[in-house]
N, C-alpha and C positions, 0 to 999 in steps of 0.2 A: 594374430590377435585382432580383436575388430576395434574397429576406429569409436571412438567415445565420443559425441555430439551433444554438447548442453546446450536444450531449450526449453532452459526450466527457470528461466533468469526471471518471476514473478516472483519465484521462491526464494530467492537468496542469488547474489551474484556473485563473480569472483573478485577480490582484492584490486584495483587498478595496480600495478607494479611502482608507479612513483606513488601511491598511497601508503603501499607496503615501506618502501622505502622512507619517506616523511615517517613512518610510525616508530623505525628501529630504532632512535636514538631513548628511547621513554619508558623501554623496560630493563634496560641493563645501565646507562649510563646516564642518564636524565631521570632518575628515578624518583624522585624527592616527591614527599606527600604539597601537592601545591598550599594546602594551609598551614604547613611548618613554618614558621620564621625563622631559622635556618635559610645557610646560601644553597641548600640541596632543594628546599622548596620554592626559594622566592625565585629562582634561576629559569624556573619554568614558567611564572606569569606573563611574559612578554611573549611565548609561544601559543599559550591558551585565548591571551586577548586577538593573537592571529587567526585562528581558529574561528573562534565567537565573529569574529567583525565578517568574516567569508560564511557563516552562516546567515549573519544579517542581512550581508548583500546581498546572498544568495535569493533570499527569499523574499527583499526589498523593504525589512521590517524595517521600522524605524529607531533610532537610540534610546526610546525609552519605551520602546515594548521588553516586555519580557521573552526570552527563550530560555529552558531551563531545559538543561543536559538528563537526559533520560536513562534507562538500561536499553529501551525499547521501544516502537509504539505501541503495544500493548500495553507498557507502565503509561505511556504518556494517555491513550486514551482511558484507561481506567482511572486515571487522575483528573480529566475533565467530565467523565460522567459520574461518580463517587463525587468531586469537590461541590460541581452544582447542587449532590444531591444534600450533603450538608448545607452547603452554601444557602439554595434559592427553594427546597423542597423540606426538606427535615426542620430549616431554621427559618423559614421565608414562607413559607405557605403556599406555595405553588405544587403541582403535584403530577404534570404532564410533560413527557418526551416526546418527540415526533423523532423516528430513523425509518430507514427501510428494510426491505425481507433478503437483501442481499448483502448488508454490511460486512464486515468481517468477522469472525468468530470474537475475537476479543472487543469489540462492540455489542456485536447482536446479544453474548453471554454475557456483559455486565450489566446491560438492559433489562433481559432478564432474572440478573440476581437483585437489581433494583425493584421488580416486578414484586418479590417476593416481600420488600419492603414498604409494599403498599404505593409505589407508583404506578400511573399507570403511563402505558409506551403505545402509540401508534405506529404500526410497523408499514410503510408507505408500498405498495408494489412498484413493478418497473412497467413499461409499457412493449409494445411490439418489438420497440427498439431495442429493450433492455435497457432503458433508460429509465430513471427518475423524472416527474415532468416539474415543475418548480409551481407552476399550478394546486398541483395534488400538495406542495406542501404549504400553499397559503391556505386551503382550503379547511388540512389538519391543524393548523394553529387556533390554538382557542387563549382564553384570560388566562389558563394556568399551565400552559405550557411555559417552562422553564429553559428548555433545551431542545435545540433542530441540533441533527447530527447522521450528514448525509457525507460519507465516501467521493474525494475528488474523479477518482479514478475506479472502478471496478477491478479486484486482483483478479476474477478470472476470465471475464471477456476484455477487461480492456478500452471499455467504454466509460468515457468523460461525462460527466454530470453538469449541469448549468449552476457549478457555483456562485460565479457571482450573482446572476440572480435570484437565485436560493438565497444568498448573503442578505440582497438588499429589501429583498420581502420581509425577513427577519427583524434587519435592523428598521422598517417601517413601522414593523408589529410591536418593537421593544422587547425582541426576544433574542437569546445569546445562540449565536452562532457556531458550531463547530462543523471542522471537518477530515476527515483521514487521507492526508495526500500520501501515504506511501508510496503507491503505484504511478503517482503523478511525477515525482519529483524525479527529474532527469532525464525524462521523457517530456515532457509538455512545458510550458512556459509556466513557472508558480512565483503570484504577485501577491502578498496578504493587502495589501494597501490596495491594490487596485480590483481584487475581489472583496475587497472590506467584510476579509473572517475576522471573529474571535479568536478561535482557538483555531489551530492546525498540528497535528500530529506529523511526524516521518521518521524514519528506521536508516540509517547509516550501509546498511549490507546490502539494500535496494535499487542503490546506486555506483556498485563498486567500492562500497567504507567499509569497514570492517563490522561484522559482528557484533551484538551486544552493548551497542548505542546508539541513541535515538535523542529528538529532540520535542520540546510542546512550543510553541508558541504562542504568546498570549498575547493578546494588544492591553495598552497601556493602561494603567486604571482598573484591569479587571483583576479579582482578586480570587483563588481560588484555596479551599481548605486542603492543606497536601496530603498526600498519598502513605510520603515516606516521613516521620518524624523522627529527629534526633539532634545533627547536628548545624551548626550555620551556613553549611553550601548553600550555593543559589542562593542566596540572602534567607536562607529560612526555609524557603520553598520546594527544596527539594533533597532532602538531606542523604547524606554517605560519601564516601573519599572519592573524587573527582574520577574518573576512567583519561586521563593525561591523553596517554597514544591514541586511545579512541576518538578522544573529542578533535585533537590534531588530523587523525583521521580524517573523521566526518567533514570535518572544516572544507579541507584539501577535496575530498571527492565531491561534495558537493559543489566548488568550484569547476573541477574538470569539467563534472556533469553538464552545469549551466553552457559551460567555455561549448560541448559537444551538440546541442539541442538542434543543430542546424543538421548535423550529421545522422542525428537521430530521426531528423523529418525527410529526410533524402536516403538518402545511404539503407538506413535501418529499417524505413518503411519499405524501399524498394526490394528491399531481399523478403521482409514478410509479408508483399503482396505477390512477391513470384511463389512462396511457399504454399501460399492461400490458392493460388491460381492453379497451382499441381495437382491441391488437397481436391481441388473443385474440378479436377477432370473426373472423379470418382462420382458414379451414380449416388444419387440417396443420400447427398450429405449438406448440412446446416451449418452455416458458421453463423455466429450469433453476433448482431451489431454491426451496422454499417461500415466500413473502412473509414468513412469520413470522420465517425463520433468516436472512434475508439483509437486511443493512444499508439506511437507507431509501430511498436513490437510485439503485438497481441493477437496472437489467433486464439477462439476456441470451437470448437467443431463437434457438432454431432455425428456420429456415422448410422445411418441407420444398420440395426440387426448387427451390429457388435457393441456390446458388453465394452465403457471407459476400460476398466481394472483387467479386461483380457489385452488391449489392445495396446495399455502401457506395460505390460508383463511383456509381449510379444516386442516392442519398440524396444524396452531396455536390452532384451534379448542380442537384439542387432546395435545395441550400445551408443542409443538416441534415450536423453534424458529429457522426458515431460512429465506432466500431471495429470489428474483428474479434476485439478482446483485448486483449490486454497493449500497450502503443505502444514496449514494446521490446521485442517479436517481433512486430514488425507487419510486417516482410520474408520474415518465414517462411510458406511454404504448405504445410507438414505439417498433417495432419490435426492438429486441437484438441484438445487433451488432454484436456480439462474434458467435452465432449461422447463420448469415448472412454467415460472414467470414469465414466460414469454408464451404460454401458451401451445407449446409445442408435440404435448401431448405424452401419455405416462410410459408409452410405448419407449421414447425417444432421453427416457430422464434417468437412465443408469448409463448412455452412452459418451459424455462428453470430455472433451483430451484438451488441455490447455498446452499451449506450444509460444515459447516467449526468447524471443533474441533479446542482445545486448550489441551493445559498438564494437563487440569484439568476434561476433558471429559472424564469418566467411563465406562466400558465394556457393566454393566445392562444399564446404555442410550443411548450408541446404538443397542442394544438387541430391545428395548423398540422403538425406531426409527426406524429402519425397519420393525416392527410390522404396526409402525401406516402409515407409507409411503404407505406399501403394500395393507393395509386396504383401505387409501383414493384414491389411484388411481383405486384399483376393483371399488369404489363406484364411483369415479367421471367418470371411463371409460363405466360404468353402463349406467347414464345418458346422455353423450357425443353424438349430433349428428353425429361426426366428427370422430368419431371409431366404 
């Protein structure tokens, strides 16, 4: 049987084991709707306020900002770009967005269904680096831009953005801030207070939390029109029956997380710079973003004269789990936007493989990974018209 290697940990990571265990009590025996007044609901408040307070600290928000329990980050970023657009564009008279060409799909696509509603969106490029410059985005703010909304971390290179200085151009200009930490949180140090965001988005399963919940963060004072309406969770702001174990979850791994960051700049980078160092005994190949700017588990690599989609069919083959990208555009075969962006050339823009550890990724499986990388590019560069 061949050995199974996941390094695909951008896409979803697997459960922490004391997370799993923190969550079991909340679907068979702790089960109570927490809005019941009822001893089956109110039994579980003292656990959800555990929870919530490990997300505050986590993130170093303060007591009266808002965090409001998500399904997602996709709910949570469609709910700061939709709310603005009621909020400061449809009801406010403002009428411009500033993001960039590599946001995530659940950005980039509400941007554009905004587009549709007569906004209009400044889509920022990346530079050589793959980076956003924060320059480029004082330069795009104009009187009617409403909303900047630049990605902490890139999901598929792996490369950190200059938040806080983005933040504080922003808040110079009188414009609202967001930004999409998924891919940051847990990996890099995340301070709202001391990158002074508005909004910040994060996803629970990014970090070792389960599944199917996520958080927004709002700083105090700011008000946004919801997403979801019905009932009174979240004070109003975010309505439907609490996800109990989820939110216990999130709470929990996001503490690990934070407890792990040291590990994760030692440990974690160490193994995926030996991985990077393997990848790069291979002629003709591009990893994109410096080691220095990009977060410590992130390789993505071009190879020249192999086809991304041959080279992950080939990897899963020898039972090494990566990507082509993002895992929600992984049905799309348009050339890579990220490889675009940097100038790389059209030749080079269906070839790129994203490769992502976690603190749970071991030395013999990357050993064993650059075995088989090394293997299936001799073999697919073999048969390649195009090398």
């Amino acid at each position: 049987m061949v050995e199974r290697i996941y390094l695909d940990n951008n896409a979803t990571t697997i459960v922490d084991p004391m997370v799993k265990q923190a969550m079991e009590p909340y679907w068979c025996e702790r089960y109570g709707n927490p809005n019941s007044l009822h001893s089956f609901g109110t039994e579980v408040h003292p656990d959800l306020r555990v929870a919530m307070n490990r997300l505050y600290k986590g993130l170093n928000a303060a007591e009266d900002d808002d965090l409001l329990v998500t399904s997602c980050a996709t709910e949570s970023n469609n709910t700061v770009l939709k709310g603005v657009y009621f909020d400061l564009i449809k009801n406010g008279g403002k009428n411009h967005i500033v993001t960039t060409t590599v946001e995530h799909p659940c950005v980039a696509n509400t941007c554009r269904f905004l587009e549709t509603q007569g906004v209009k969106v400044t889509y920022l490029p990346v530079n050589q680096d793959a980076r956003v410059e924060a320059e480029a985005v004082r330069r795009a703010i104009t009187d009617q831009t409403a909303l900047v909304s630049v990605m902490w971390a890139n999901n598929e290179t792996g490369v950190v953005f200059p938040i806080p200085e983005i933040a504080r151009i922003c808040r110079e200009r009188g414009v609202l801030f967001h930004t999409d930490a998924v891919q940051a949180i847990g990996k890099v140090r995340v301070d709202v207070r001391e990158a002074s965001v508005d909004f910040l988005s994060l996803s629970a399963h990014k970090f070792h939390g389960p599944k199917g919940v996520g958080a927004l963060y709002a700083r105090r004072g700011l008000k946004l029109a919801p997403l979801l309406h019905g009932g009174e969770q979240m004070a109003g702001k975010r309505a439907g029956t609490l996800n109990v174990a989820g939110i216990v979850g999130m709470g929990l791994a996001m503490e690990l997380a934070n407890d792990q960051l040291r590990f994760e700049d030692t440990e974690v980078r160490r193994l995926r710079d030996k991985l990077e160092d393997g990848i790069l005994r291979l002629k003709d190949v591009l990893v994109v973003g410096r080691r220095e700017l990009r977060v410590p588990n992130t390789v993505f690599v071009s190879v020249r004269g192999v086809e991304g989609e041959s080279l992950l069919w080939d990897l899963n083959k020898n039972g090494i789990a990566a990507s082509t990208g993002s895992a929600c555009a992984s049905e799309s075969l348009e050339a890579n936007p990220i490889i675009k962006a940097i100038g790389a050339g059209e030749e080079l823009s269906h070839t790129g493989i994203r490769l992502s550890l976690s603190r749970f990724t071991t030395e013999p499986e990357i050993d064993r990974a650059i075995q088989v990388f090394t293997q299936a590019v001799d073999r697919l560069r073999a048969i390649s018209a195009s090398y």
